[in-house]
Backbone as a chain_set.jsonl record, in Angstrom:
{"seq": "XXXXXXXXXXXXXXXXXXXXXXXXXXXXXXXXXXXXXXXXXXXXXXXXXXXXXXXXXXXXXXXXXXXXXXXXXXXXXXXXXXXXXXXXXXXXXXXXXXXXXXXXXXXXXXXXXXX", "coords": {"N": [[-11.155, -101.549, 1.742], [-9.865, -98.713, 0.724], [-8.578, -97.235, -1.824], [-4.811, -95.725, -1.655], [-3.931, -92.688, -2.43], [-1.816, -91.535, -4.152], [0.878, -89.422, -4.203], [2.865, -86.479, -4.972], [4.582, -85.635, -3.002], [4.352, -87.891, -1.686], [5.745, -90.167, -3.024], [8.271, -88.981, -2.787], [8.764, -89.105, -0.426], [8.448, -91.549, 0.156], [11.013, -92.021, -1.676], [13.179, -91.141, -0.263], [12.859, -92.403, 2.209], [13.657, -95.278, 1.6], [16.563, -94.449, 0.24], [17.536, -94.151, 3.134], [17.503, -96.473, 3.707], [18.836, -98.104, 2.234], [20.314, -97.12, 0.47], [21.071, -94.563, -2.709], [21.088, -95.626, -4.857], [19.422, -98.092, -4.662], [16.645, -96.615, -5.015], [14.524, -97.098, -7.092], [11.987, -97.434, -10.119], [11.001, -99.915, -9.467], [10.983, -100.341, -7.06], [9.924, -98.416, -5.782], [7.064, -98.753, -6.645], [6.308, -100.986, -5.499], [6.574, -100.645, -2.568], [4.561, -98.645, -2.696], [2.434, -99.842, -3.876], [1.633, -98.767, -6.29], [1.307, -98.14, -9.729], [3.426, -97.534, -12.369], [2.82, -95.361, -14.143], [1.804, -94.214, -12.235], [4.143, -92.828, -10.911], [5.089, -91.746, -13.01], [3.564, -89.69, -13.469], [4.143, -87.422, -12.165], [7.163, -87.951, -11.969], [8.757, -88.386, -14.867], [11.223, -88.766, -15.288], [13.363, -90.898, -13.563], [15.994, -89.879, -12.791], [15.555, -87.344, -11.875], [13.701, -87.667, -9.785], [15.5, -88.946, -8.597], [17.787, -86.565, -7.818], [15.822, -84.695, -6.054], [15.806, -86.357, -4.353], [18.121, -86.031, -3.059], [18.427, -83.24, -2.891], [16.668, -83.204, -0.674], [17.993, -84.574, 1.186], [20.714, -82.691, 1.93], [19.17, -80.85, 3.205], [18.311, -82.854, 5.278], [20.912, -83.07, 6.205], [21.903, -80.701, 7.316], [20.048, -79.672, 9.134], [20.452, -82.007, 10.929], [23.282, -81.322, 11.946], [22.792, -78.862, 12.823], [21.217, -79.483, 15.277], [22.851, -80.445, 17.217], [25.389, -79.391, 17.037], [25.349, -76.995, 18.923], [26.437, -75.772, 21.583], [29.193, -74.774, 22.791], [31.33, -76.349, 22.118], [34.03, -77.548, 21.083], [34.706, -80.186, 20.71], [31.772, -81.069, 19.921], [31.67, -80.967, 16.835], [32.894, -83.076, 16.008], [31.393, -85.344, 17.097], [29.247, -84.908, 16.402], [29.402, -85.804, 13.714], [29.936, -88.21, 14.022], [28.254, -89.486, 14.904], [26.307, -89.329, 12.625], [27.415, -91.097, 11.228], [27.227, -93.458, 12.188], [24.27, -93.415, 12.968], [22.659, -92.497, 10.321], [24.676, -93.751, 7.995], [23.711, -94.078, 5.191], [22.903, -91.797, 4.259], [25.047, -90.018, 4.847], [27.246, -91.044, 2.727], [26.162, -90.511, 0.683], [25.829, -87.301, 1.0], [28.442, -86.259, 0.935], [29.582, -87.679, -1.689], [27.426, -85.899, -3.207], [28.516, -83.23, -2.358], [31.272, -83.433, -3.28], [30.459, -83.702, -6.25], [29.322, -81.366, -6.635], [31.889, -79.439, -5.956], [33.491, -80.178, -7.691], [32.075, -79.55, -10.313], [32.261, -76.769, -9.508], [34.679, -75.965, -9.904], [35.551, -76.809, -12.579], [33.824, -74.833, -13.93], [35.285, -72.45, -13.184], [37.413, -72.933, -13.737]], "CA": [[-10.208, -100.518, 2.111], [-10.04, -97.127, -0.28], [-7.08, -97.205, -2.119], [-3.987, -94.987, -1.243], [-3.635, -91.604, -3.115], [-0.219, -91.763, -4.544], [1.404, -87.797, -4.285], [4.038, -86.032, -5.332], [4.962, -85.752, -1.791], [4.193, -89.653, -1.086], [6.436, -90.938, -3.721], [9.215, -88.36, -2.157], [9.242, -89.659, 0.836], [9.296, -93.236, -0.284], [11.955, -92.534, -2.42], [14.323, -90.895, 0.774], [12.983, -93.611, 2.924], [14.442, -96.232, 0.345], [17.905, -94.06, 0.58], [18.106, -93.93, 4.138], [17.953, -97.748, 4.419], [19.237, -99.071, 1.144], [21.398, -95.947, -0.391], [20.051, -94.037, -3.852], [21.2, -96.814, -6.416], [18.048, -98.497, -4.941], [15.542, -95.673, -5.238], [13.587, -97.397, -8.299], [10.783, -97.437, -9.863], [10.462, -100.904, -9.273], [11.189, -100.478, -5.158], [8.74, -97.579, -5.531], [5.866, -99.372, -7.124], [6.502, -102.243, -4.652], [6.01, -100.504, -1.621], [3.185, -97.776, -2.702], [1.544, -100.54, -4.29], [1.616, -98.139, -7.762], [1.87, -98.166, -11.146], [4.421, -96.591, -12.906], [2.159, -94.673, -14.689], [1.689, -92.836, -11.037], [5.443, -92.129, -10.477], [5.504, -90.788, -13.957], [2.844, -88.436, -13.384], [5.356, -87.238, -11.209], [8.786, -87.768, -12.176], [8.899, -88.963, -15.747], [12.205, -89.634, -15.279], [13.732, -91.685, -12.222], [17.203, -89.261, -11.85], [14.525, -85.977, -11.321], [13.776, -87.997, -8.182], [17.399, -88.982, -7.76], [17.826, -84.897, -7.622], [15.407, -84.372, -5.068], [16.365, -87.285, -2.752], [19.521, -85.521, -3.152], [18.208, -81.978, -2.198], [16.63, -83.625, 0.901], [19.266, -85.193, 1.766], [21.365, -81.941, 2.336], [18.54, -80.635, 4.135], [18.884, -83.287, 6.333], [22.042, -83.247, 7.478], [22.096, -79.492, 7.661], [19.077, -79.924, 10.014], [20.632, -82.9, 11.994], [24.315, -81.11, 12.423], [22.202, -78.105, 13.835], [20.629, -79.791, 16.535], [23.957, -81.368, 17.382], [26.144, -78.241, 17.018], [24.636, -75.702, 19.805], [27.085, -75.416, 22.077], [30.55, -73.987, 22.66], [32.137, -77.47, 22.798], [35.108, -77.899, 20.619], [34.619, -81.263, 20.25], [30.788, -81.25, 19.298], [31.129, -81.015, 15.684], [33.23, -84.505, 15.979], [30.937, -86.197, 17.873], [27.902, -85.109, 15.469], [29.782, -86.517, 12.216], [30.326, -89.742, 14.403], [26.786, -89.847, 15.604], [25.402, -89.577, 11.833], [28.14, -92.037, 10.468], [26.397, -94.667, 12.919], [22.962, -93.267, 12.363], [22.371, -92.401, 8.464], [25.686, -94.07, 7.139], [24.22, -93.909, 3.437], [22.79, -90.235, 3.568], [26.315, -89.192, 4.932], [27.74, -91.567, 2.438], [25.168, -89.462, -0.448], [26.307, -85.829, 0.831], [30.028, -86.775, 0.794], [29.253, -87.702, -3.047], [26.871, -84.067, -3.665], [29.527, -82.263, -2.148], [32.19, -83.891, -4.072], [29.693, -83.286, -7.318], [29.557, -79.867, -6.531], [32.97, -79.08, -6.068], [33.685, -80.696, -9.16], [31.328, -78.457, -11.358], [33.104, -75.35, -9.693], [36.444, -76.29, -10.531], [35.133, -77.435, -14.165], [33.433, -73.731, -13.983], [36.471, -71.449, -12.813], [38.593, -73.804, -14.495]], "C": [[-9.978, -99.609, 0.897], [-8.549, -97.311, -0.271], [-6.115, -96.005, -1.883], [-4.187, -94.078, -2.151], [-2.114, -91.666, -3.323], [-0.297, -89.917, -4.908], [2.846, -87.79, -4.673], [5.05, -86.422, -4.012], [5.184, -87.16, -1.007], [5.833, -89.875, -1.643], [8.06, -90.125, -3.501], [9.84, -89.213, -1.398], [9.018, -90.891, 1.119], [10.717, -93.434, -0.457], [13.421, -92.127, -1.107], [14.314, -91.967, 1.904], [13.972, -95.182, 2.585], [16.412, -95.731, 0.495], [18.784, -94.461, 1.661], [18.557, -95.47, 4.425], [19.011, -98.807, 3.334], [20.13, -98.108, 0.559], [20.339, -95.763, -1.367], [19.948, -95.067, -4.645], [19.261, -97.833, -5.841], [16.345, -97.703, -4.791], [15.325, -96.286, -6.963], [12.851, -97.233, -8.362], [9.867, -99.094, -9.17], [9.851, -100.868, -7.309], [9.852, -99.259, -5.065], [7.059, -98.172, -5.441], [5.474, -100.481, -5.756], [6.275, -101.634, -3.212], [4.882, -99.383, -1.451], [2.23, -98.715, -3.311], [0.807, -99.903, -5.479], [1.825, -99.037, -8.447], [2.625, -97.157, -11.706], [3.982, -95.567, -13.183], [1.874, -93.138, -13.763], [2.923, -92.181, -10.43], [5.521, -91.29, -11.553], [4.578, -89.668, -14.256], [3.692, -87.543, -12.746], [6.655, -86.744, -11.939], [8.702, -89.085, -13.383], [10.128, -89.829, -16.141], [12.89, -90.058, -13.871], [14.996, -90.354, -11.768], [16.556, -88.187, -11.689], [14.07, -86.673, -10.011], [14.965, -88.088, -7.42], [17.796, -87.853, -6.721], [17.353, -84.369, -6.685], [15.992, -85.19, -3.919], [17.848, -86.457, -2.49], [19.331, -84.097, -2.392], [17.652, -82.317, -0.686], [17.446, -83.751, 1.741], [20.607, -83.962, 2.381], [20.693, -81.447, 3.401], [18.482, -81.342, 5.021], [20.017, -83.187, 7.245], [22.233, -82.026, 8.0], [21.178, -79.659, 9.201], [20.012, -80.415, 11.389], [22.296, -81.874, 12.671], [23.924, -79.59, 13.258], [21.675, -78.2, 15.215], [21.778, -80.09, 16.931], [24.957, -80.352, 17.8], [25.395, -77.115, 17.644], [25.408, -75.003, 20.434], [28.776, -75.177, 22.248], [31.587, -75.297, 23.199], [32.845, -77.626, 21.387], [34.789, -79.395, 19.565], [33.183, -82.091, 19.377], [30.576, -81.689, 17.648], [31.446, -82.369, 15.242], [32.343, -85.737, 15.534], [28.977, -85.984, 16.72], [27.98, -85.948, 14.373], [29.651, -88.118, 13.077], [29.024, -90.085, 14.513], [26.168, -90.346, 13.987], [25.936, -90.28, 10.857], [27.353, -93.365, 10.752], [25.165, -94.482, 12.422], [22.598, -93.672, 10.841], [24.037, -92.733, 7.772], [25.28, -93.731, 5.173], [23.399, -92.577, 3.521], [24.264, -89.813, 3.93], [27.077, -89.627, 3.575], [27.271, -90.219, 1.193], [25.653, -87.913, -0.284], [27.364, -85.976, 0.77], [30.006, -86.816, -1.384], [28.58, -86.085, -3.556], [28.061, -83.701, -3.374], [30.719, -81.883, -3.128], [31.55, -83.253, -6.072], [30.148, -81.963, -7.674], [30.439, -78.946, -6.553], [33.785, -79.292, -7.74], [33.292, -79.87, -10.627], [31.688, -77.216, -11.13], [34.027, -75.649, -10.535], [36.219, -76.324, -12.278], [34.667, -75.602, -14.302], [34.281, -72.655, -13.876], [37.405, -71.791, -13.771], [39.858, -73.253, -15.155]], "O": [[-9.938, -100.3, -0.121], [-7.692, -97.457, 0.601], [-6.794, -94.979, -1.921], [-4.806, -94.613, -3.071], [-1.364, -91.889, -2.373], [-1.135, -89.308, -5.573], [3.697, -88.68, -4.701], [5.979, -87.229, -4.0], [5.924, -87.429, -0.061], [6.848, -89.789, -0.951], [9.019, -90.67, -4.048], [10.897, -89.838, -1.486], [9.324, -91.379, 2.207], [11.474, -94.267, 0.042], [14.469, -92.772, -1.11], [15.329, -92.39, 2.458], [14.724, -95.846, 3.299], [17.307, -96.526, 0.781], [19.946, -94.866, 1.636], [19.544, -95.795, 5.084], [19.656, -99.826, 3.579], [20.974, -98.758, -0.058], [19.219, -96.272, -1.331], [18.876, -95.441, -5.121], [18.29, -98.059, -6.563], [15.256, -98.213, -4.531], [16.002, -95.843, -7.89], [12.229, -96.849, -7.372], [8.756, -99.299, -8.681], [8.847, -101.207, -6.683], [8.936, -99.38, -4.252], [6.204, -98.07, -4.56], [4.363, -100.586, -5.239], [5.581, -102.419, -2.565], [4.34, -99.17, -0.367], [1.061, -98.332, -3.253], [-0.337, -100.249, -5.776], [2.253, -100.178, -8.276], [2.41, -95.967, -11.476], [4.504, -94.586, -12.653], [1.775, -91.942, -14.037], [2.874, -91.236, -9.642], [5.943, -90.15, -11.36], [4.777, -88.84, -15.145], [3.674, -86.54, -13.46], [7.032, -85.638, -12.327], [8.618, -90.286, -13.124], [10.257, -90.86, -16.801], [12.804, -89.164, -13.029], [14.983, -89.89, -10.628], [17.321, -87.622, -10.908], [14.155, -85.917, -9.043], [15.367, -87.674, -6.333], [18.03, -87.916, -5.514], [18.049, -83.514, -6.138], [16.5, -84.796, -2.87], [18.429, -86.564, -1.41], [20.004, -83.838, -1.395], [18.121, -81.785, 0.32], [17.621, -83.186, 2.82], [21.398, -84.376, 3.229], [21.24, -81.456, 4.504], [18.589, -80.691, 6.061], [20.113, -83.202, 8.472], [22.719, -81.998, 9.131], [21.778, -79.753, 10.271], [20.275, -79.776, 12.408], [22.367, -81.77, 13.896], [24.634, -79.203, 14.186], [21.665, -77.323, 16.078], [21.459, -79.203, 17.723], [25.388, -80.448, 18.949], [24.825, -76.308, 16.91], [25.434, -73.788, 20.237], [29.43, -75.735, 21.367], [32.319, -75.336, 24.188], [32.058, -77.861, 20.471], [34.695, -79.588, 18.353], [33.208, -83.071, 18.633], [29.703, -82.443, 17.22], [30.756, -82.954, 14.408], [32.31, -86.547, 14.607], [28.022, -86.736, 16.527], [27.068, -86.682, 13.993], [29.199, -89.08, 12.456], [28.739, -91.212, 14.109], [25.637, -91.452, 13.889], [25.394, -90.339, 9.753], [26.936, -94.154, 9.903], [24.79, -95.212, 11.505], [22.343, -94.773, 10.353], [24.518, -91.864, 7.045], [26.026, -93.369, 4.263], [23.209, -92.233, 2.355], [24.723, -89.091, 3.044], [27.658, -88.665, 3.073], [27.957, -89.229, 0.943], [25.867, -87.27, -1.311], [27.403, -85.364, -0.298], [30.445, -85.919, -2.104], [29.249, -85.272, -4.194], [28.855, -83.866, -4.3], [31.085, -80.805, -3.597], [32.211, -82.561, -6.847], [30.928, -81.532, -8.523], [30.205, -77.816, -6.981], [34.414, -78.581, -8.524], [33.968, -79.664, -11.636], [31.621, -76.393, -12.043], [34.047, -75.553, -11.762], [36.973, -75.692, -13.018], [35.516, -75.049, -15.001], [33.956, -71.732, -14.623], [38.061, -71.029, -14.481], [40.661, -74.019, -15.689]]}, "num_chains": 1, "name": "protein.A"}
């Protein structure tokens, strides 16, 4: 069997897969290596350092929910936007858990910025 190509793009979407089921704290390299069947050597072609992935799982991760509260939020129902947060509390508990934190980040670095 021809060994896997390890990508930029692979080791991405390991590392958000890893999020969605385990939260970021376990986006490693170890958890990486372990299910691409890498060497470090091929994440750090990549992402020399682990929180430059953090960063992206992080930019995904908005893009997700933006995504998901779009499909969700169409119609002229009041109560929709509720019933989406509830849906992706059940669903993706630790990406909601992760944009709740960005957000919070973000707000944080205004305030620190206006200050």
């Amino acid at each position: 069997m021809p060994k896997q190509v390890v990508t930029r793009e692979l080791i991405e979407e390991t590392a958000f897969k890893i999020t969605r089921r385990m939260g970021i704290d376990a986006v490693t390299e170890e958890n990486i290596i372990e299910r691409l069947a890498c060497t470090t050597r091929m994440i750090h072609k990549y992402y020399p350092d682990i929180k430059d992935l953090h960063e992206n799982v992080k930019e995904r991760t908005v893009a997700f929910i933006k995504d998901y509260y779009k499909k969700y939020i169409h119609v002229p129902d009041p109560d929709a936007a509720r019933r989406a947060h509830w849906l992706l509390t059940l669903k993706e508990s630790r990406l909601e858990k992760l944009f709740f934190q960005i957000r919070s980040e973000r707000l944080t670095k205004l305030l620190e910025k206006n200050g």
